[in-house]
Structures are given as C-alpha cells and as structure tokens.
SETITI-952310 format. One record per residue (C-alpha): residue number from 0; residue in three letters; z, x, y. Coordinates in steps of 0.05 Angstrom, whole numbers, plus 5000, padded with zeros to 4 digits. Layout:
N
+------+------+------+------+------+
| resi | resn |   zz |   xx |   yy |
+------+------+------+------+------+
|  NUM |  ALA |    Z |    X |    Y |
...
+------+------+------+------+------+
end
This chain:
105
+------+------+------+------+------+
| resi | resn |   zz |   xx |   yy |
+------+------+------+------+------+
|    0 |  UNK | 4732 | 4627 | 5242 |
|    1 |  UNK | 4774 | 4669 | 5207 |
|    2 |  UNK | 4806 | 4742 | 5201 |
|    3 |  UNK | 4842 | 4780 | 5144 |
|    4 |  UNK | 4847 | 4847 | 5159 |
|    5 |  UNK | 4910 | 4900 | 5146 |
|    6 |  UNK | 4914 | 4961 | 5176 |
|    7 |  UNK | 4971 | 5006 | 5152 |
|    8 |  UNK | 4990 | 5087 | 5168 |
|    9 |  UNK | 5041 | 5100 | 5115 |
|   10 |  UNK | 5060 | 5148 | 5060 |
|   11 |  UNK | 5059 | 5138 | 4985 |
|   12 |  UNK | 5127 | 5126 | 4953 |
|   13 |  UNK | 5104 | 5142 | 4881 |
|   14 |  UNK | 5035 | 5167 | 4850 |
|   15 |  UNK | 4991 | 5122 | 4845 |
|   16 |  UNK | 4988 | 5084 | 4781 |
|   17 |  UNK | 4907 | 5090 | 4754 |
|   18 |  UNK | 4887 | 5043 | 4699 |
|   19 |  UNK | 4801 | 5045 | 4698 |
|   20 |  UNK | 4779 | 5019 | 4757 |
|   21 |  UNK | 4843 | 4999 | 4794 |
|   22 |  UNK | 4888 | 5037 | 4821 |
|   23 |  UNK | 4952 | 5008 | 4848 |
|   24 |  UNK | 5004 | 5045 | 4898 |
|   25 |  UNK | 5055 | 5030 | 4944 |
|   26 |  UNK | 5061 | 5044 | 5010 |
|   27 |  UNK | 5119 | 5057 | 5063 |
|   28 |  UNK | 5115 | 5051 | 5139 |
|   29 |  UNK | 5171 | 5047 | 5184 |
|   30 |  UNK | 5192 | 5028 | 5256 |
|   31 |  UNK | 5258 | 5049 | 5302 |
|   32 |  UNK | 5281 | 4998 | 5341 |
|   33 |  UNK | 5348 | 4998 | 5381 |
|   34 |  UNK | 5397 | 4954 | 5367 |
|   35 |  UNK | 5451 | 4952 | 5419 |
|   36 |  UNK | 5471 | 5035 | 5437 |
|   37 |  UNK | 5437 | 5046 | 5367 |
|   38 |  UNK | 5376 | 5064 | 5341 |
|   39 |  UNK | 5355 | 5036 | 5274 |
|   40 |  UNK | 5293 | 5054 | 5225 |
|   41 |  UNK | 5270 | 5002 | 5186 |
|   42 |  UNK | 5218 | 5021 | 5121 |
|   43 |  UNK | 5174 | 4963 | 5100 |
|   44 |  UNK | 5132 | 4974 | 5036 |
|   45 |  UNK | 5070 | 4952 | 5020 |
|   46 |  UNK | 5033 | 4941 | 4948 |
|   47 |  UNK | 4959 | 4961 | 4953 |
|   48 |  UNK | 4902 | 4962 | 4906 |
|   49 |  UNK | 4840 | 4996 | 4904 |
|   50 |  UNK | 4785 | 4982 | 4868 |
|   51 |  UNK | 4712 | 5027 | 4837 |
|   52 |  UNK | 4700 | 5096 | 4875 |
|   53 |  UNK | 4757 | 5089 | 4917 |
|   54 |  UNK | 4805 | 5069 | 4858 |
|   55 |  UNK | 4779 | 5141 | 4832 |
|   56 |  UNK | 4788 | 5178 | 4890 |
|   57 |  UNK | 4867 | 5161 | 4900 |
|   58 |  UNK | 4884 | 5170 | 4831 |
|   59 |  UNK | 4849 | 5242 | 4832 |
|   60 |  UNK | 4875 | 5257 | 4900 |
|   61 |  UNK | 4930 | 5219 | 4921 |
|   62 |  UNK | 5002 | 5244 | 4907 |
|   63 |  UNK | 5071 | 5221 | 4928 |
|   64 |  UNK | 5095 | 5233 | 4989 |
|   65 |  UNK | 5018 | 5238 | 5015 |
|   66 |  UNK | 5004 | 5211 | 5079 |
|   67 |  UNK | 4946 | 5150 | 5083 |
|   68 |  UNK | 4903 | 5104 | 5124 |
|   69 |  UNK | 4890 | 5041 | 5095 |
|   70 |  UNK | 4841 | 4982 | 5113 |
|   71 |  UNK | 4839 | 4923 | 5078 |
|   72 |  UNK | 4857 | 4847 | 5067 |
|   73 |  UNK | 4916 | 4814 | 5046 |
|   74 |  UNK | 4916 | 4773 | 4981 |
|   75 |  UNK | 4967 | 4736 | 4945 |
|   76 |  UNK | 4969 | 4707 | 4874 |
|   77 |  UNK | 5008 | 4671 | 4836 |
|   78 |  UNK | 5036 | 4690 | 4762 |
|   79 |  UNK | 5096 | 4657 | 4709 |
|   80 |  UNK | 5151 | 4702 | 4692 |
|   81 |  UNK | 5181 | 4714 | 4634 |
|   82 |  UNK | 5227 | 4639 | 4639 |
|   83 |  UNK | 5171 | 4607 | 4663 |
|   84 |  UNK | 5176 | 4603 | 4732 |
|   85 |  UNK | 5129 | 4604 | 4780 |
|   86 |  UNK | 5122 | 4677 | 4819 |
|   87 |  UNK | 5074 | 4697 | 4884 |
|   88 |  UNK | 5049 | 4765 | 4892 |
|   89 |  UNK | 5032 | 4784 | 4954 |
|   90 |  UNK | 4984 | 4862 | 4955 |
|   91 |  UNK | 4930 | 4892 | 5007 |
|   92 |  UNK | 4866 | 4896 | 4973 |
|   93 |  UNK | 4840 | 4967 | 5001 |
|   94 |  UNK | 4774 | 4968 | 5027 |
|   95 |  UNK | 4772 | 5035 | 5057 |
|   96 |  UNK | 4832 | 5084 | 5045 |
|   97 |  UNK | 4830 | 5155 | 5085 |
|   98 |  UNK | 4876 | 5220 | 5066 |
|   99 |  UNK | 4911 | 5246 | 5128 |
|  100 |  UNK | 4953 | 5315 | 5134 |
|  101 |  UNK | 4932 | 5373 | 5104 |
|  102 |  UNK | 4893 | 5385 | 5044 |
|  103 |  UNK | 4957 | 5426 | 5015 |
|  104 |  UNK | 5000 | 5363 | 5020 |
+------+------+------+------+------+
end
C-alpha cells in the first residue's frame, strides 16, 4: 500500500496563471523555529496545479495574497532545458482547493 497526499494552508504569492483548463499558482507557507536565543521564519513555496471546475474557480476567484487550503498529490516530471539537460519538476496536483479569509480579501 501506498499514500500520496499533500495538505498545504498557505497564501498565493502571485495570481494564478489560467491557460483553459489548468490553472497553475504558487503557494507560500512558513514555519518559526528558534535557533539558539533567536527565532527564525522560514517560507517554503509550493507549485500547484488545478485542473477542470476547480482550475476555473481559482482563476475567477483567487488573487494574490489570498489565503488557501489545498489537497492534493505530489507529482514530479521530468523535462530538457534549453542545453539539453535533463530537468525534474516537482508540483501538487490539487484535488480539492478551499478559499479561506474573507470574501473581501
């Protein structure tokens, strides 16, 4: 048996970026941790895509700086750059995304 599942609370760091039934957008989430007498926030971000009805929904409603809940599963895949060289990708393929905050957000 096996599990790939992603669950992320984050905010957008752009708009997302609609083109027909995907919509792509990245994430940011972050964590304080101390480190010695300090405290230190770390920001990881996070690629997502979304995909049909819920590609449609983010692009209409989704701005940056909104806050989201996303489920989903990672994937990676595997593309040549421009040289030629060999380049992994890694994004969370949304399944279900939710808007948090207000509506005026």
């Amino acid at each position: 048996m096996s599990v790939n599942k992603v669950i992320l609370v984050g905010n957008l760091g752009a708009d997302p970026d609609n083109r027909g039934a995907v919509t792509k957008m990245r994430i940011a989430t972050s964590d304080r941790r101390k480190v010695g007498d300090e405290w230190v926030d770390h920001t990881e971000w996070h690629n997502v895509a979304c995909f049909g009805r819920t590609a449609e929904n983010v692009a209409k409603f989704c701005r940056k700086g909104k806050q989201v809940y996303i489920e989903g599963k990672i994937r990676t895949s595997k593309y040549q750059d421009r040289d030629g060289n060999d380049r992994w990708a890694t994004e969370v393929v949304a399944d279900n995304v939710r808007f948090l905050g207000s509506r005026d957000e």
